[in-house]
N, C-alpha and C positions, 0 to 999 in steps of 0.2 A: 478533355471532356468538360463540357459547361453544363452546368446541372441549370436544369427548362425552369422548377419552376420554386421558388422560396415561400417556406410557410411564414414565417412570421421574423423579423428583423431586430432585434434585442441590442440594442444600445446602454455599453456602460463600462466605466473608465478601468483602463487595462491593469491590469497584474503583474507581479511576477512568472507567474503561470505559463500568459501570454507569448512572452520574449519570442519564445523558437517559434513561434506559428507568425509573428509580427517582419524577423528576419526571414522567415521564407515564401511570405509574400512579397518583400522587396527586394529579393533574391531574381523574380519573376521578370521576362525581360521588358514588356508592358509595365513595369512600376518600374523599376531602375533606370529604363529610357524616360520617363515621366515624369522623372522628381529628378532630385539632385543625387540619389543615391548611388553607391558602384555596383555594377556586377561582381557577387563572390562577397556576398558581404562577411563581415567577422559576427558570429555567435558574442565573442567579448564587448564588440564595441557595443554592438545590441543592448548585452545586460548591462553596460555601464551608461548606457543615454536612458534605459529605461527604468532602472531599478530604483531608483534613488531620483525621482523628478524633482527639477526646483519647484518652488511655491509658484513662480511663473508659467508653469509649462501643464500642459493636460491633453493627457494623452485618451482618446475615446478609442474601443473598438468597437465593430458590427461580430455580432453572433447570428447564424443562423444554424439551429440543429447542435447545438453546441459546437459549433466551428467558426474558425476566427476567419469572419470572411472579408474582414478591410479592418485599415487603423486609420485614426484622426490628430495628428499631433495638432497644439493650437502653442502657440508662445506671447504673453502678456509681456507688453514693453515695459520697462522699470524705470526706464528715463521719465523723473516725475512729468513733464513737457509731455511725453507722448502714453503717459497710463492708460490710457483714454483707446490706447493701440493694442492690436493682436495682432499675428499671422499666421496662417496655417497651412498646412501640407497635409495631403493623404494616400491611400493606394488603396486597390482591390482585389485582391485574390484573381487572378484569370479566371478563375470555375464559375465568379460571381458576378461579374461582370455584366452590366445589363438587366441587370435584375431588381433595381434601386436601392442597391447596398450605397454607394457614395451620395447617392441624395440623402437617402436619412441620415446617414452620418452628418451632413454637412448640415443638415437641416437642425440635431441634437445640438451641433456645437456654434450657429448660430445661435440659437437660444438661449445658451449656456452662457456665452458673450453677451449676448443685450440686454437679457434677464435679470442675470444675477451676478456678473461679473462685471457690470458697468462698464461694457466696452462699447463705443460708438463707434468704429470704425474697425473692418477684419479686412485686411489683406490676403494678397496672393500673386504668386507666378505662376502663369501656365505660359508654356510652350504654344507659339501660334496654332503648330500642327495637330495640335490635341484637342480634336473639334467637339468630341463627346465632352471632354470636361469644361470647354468653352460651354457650352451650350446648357451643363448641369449648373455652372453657378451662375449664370446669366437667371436662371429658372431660380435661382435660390438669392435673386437681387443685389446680384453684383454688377460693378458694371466694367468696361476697360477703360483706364485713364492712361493709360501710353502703351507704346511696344517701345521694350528694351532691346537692341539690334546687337548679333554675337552674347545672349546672357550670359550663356553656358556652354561647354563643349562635352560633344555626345553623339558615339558613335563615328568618331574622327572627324565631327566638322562642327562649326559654330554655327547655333540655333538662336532663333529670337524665342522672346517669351512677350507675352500680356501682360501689363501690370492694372489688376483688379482689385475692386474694393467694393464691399457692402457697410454704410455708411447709415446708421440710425436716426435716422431726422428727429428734431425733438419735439 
C-alpha cells in the first residue's frame, strides 16, 4: 500500500533508534535490488555499521509522521589526496516512494557536503535500469561520467551501473 500523499518531510541524522526501521527498508526488494545490499539482511550487522559511525560517514534519514521513510548514508574520503571526496548510497521505503522522499534526502545531504563539509565533489552508482533514480540525481546536478559494464551481481546476472558525480564549481 503506498500512502498518496506526505505532509511534511523532516530530515535529520539517524539514531540508534532508527537501526530496525533503516534494516527494514533494505530488507525491501526495491532497495536490496537497488543498492549493493542482500535480501534477508542481519538486524547485527545493521547495528554494528550504524551504531558507532566513523567521523567519516553521516548517515541522514527522511521522517515523515514520525516514520522512517528513506536513509542517506554519505562516506567522506580520508585519503588526504581525495578529502575533497564523498559518496553516497540511499533507499526508500516502498510506501514512500514517489512522494519526494529521495529528493530531499539527497537535496539535505548535498548541502551538507558543499556547505559545511567542504566537499567538492559527491559520488554515486546507480544501476543503468534504475531510471527514477537516474532522473532524481540528474534533477539534483549530477551528471554520468562512465557506465561500469558487469558492476554488480543481482538477482543471478551481472548488471551495469552509472558512475555519477555532482561536482561544485568554485
Amino acid at each position: 500500500m503506498q500512502i498518496q500523499a506526505a505532509k511534511v518531510i523532516e530530515i535529520r541524522h539517524s539514531d540508534t533508534d532508527d537501526i530496525i526501521a533503516i534494516k527494514n527498508i533494505y530488507a525491501q526488494p526495491s532497495c536490496y535490488s537497488g543498492t549493493l545490499q542482500h535480501p534477508f539482511p542481519s538486524l547485527q550487522r545493521w547495528q554494528k555499521r550504524l551504531s558507532e559511525l566513523p567521523e567519516n560517514f553521516h548517515s541522514l534519514v527522511a521522517i515523515i509522521d514520525g516514520v522512517v521513510a528513506g536513509q542517506i548514508g554519505m562516506e567522506v574520503m580520508t585519503n588526504p589526496r581525495r578529502k575533497h571526496v564523498a559518496n553516497i548510497g540511499m533507499a526508500v521505503d516502498e510506501k514512500f516512494q514517489g512522494l519526494g522522499v529521495g529528493d530531499t534526502m539527497v537535496k539535505a545531504m548535498v548541502d551538507l557536503a558543499h556547505n559545511w563539509l567542504a566537499i567538492r565533489r559527491i559520488e554515486l552508482e546507480v544501476y543503468t535500469d534504475n531510471h527514477a533514480a537516474i532522473v532524481l540525481y540528474k534533477r539534483n546536478g549530477f551528471i554520468i561520467e562512465g557506465e561500469a559494464r558487469d558492476y554488480a551481481f543481482r538477482d543471478g546476472e551481472y548488471v551495469d551501473a552509472f558512475i555519477m558525480a555532482n561536482v561544485k564549481e568554485s
